[in-house]
C-alpha positions in Angstrom: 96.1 123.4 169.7 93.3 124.9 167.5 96.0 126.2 165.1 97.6 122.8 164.9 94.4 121.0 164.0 93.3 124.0 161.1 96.8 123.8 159.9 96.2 119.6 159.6 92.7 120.0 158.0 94.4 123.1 155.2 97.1 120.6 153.9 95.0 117.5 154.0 92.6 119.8 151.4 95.5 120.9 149.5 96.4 117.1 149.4 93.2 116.0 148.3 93.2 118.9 145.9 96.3 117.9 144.2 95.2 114.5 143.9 92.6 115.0 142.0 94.0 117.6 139.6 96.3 114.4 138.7 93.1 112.0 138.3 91.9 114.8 136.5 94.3 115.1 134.1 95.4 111.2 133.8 91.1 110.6 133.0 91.9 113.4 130.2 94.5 111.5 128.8 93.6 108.1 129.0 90.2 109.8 127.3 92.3 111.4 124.3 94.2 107.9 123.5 90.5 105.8 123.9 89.4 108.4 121.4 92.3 108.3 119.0 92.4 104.9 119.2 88.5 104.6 118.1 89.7 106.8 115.3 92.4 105.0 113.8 90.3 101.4 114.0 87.1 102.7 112.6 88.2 105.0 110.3 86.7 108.2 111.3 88.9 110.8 110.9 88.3 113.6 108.7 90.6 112.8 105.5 89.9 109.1 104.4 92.9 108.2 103.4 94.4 109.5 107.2 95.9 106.7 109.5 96.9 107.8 112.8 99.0 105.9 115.4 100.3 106.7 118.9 103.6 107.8 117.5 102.8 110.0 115.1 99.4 111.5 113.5 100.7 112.4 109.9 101.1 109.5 107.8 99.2 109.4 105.0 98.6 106.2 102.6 97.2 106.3 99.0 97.5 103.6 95.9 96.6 102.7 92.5 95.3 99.7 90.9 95.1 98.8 87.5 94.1 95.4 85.0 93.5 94.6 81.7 92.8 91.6 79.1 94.3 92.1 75.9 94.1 90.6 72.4 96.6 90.9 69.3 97.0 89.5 65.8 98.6 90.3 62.6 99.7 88.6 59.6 102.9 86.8 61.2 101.2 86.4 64.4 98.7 84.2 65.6 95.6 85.9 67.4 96.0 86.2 71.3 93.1 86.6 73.9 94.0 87.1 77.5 94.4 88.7 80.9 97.9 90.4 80.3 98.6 91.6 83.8 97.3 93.7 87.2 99.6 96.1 89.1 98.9 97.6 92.6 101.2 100.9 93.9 101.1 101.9 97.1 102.2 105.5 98.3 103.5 106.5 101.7 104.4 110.0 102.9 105.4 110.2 106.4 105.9 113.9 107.5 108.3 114.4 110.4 107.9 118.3 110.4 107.2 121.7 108.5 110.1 121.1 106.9 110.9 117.1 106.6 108.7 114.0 104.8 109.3 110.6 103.8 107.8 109.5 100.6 107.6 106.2 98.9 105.6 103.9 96.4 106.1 100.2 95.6 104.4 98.7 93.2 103.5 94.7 93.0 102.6 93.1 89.8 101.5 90.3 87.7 102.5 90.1 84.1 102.3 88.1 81.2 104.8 89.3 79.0 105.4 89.1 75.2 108.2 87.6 74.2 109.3 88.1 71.1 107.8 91.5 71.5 108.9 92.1 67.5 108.6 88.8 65.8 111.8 88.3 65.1 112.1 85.0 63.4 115.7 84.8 63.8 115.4 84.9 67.4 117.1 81.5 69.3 116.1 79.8 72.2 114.9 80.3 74.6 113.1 82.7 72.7 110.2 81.8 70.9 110.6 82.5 66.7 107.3 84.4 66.9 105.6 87.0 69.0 103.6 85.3 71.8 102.4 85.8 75.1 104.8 83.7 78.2 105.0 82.5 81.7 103.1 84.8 84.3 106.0 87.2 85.8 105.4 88.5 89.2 106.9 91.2 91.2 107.7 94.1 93.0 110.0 97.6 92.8 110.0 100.5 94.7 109.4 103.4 92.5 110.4 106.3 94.9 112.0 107.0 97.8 112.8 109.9 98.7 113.3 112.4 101.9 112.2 115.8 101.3 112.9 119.2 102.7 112.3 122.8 101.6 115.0 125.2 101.5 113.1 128.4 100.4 109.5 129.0 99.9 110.1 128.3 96.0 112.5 125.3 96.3 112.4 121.6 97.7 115.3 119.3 98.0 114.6 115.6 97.6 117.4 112.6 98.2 116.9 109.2 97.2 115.4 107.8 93.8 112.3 108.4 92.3 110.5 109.5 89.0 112.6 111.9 86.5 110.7 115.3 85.9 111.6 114.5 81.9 108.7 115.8 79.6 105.5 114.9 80.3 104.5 111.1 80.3 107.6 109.8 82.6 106.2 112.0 85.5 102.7 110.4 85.8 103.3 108.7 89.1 100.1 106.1 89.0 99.2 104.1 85.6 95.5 105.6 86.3 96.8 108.9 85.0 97.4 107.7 81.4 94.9 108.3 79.0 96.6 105.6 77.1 97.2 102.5 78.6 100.8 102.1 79.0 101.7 105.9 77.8 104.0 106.1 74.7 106.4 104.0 73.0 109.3 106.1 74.6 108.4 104.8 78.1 108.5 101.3 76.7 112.2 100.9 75.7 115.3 101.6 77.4 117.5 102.8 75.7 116.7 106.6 75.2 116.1 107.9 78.8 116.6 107.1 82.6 113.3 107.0 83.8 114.2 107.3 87.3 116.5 109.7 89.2 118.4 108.6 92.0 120.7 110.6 95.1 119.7 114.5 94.6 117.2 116.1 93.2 116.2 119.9 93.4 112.6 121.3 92.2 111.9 125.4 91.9 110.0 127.3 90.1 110.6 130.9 89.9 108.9 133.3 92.2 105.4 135.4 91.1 105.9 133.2 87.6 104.1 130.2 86.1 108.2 129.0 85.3 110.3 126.4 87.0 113.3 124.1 86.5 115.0 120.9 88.1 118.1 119.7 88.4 118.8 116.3 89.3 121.5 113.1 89.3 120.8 109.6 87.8 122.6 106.5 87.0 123.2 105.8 83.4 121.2 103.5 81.1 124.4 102.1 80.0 125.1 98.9 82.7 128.6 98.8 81.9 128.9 102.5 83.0 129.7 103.5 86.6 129.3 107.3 87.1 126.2 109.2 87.7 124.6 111.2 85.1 123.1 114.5 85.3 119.3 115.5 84.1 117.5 118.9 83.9 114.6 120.4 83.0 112.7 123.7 82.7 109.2 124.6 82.3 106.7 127.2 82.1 103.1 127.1 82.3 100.4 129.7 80.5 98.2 131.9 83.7 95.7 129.2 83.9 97.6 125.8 83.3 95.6 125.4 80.1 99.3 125.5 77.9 102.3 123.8 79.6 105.8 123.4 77.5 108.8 121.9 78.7 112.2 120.9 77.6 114.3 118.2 79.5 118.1 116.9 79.1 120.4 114.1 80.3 124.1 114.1 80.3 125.6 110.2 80.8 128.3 108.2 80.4 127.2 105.4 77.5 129.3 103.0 75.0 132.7 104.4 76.7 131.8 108.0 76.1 129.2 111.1 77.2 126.3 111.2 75.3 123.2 113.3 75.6 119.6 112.8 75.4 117.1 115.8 74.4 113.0 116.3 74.5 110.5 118.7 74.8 106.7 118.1 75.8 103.8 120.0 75.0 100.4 119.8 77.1 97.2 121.8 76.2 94.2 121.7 78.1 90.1 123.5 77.5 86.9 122.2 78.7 86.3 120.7 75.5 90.1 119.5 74.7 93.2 118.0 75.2 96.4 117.6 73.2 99.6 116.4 74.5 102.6 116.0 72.4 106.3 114.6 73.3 109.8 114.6 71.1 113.1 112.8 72.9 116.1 112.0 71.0 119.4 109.8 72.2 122.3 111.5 71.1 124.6 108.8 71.5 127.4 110.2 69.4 127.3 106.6 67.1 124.9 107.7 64.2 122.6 105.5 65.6 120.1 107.4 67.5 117.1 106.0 69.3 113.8 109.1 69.1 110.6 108.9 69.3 108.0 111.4 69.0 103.9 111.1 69.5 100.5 113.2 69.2 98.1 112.6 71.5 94.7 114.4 71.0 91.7 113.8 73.5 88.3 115.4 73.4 86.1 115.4 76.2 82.4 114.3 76.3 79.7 115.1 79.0 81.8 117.1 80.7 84.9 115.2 81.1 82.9 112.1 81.8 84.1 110.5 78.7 87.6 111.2 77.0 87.8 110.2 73.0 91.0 109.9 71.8 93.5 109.3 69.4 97.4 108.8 69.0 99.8 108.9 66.3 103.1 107.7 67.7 106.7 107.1 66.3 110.1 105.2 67.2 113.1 104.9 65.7 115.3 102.9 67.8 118.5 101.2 66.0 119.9 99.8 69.4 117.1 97.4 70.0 117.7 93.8 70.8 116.4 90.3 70.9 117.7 88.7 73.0 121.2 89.3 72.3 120.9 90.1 68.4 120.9 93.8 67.4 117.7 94.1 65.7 117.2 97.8 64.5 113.0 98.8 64.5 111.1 101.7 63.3 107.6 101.6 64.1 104.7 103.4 63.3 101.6 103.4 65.8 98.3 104.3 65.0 95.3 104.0 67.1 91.9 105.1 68.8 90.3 104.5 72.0 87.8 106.0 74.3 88.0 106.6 78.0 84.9 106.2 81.0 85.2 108.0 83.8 82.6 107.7 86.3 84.1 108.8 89.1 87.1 111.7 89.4 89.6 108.3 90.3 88.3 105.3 87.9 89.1 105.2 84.5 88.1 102.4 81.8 89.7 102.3 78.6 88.8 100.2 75.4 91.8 101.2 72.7 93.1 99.7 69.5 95.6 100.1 67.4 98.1 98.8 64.3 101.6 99.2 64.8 103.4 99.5 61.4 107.0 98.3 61.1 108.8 100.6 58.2 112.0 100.3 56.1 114.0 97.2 55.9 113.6 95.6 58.9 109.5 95.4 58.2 110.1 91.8 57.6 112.5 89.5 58.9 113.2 85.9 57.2 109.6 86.4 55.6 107.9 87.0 58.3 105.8 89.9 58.5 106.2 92.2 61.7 103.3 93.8 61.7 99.8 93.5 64.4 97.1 94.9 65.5 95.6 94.9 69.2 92.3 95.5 71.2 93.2 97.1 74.8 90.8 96.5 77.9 91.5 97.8 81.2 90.6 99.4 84.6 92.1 101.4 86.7 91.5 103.4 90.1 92.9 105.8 92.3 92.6 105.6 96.2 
């Protein structure tokens, strides 16, 4: 009998032993989400720009915005004051594991475009005769979207669409990266690169080198073409990353027939300077071939705190348009401007310039092509 009842009182213990091991445990747990939850709605986790949830506790956000008021005049065109437009990007990276991420940025925008953009007086409704500002445009694109996965330690494999590694400027993923507002002439028109890539693209650099390449597909600029292009690059950089040279190529169907596009980008960077320098040409395989090419030199003040700078930058494109009339430009611009950088992710900009148009086209219908403009904008990282 006395073996019965200690037998009764040892698995009653273990019972009550067991049980609370499992209160234990579920207190622990119901601790740990109370905790991440506090986290993720207050914001206190150690990397700012960290948002957890209860599904997964690596997805990082990030962003741009950027404004400005601008104001143009010339002899031909009448003087213009206004807020010309705001853009906000977004980036997402979602990372699945070691070796898989999602990444993505859309950007939202309002505009006020020029229309006109040339003042070219033969230009027919609804097309204003003379370079103005129009109608407030807004919208919204996704920039990049891409899945990502390593396949050595010195090469990454991305498929989807995003930004093409072609010289320097096309690669600056957030408009607070330019020193000029806008970049370069040869990210304004489209007709001498694709600026994005889209299905495959592979990064590498070469291993115990400062030297790398990519390789990557892209649709053509050409709408009327329907096969995928090819692009590639290779780089190399100096032991520190103060001199960086690249040359870049596309290979696409356009006008019926394959036609090539070639640049090369120069980047040099001290603690006093900066020069960056970018040649493409269109090889279309017409005799009329759109290039451009631009100096960009940038010296820096109080330690980096203020950027001065100044740009020479030239276009030759003989397949522009307006509207639907060919209207052939070469355009000399020439400007100044100084950046304010308070912070390591806000830039202001104040920037002018005179863009020049050359050769027989300076003029159309006697009226004079020519402006000048006054830049003012913001912009921030976050």
């Amino acid at each position: 009998m006395k073996l019965i009842i200690l037998l009764g009182l040892f698995l009653s213990m273990n019972s009550f032993a067991q049980n609370d091991a499992k209160i234990d445990a579920l207190t622990k747990r119901i601790e740990q989400l109370e905790k991440q939850q506090e986290d993720l709605l207050l914001g206190q986790e150690g990397r700012s720009n960290q948002a957890n949830s209860f599904l997964k506790d690596n997805l990082t956000f990030g962003g741009f915005f950027e404004s400005a008021f601008t104001a143009i005049d010339g002899p031909d065109t009448r003087f213009q004051a206004m807020h010309t437009g705001s853009t906000m990007g977004l980036n997402l990276s979602a990372e699945f594991s070691e070796k898989l991420r999602f990444v993505t940025q859309t950007w939202t925008l309002l505009s006020y475009p020029i229309q006109n953009p040339h003042n070219d007086a033969r230009a027919t409704s609804p097309t204003p005769k003379e370079r103005k500002y129009g109608s407030p445009f807004f919208g919204s694109i996704v920039t990049a979207g891409y899945l990502e996965t390593p396949l050595s330690t010195s090469t990454v494999l991305q498929v989807g669409v995003g930004y093409v590694p072609f010289g320097y400027a096309a690669q600056q993923r957030e408009l607070v990266l330019f020193i000029r507002r806008g970049g370069p002439q040869l990210l304004r028109i489209n007709t001498i690169f694709q600026p994005l890539w889209s299905g495959v693209h592979l990064a590498g650099n070469f291993r115990e080198t400062n030297a790398g390449y990519n390789l990557y597909t892209m649709n053509s600029i050409d709408e009327n073409a329907n096969m995928s292009g090819v692009g590639g690059r290779a780089w190399v950089n100096s032991a520190e990353d103060k001199i960086k040279f690249g040359v870049s190529s596309q290979v696409m169907k356009y006008g019926g027939h394959t036609s090539e596009i070639l640049g090369s980008d120069l980047r040099m960077e001290n603690e006093k300077f900066i020069l960056t320098s970018e040649y493409a040409v269109h090889m279309t395989g017409e005799g009329k071939d759109p290039w451009s090419v631009y100096v960009e030199p940038a010296l820096k003040i109080k330690d980096g705190e203020f950027l001065l700078f100044f740009f020479g930058d030239y276009l030759r494109n003989p397949l522009n348009k307006t509207g639907v009339t060919l209207d052939p430009i070469t355009v000399m611009e020439i400007g100044a401007g100084v950046n304010w950088l308070p912070t390591s992710n806000t830039r202001f900009r104040l920037q002018t310039a005179r863009e020049d148009y050359l050769g027989s086209k300076s003029t159309i219908l006697g009226s004079n092509r020519d402006f000048y403009y006054v830049d003012i904008s913001a912009a921030v990282a976050f």
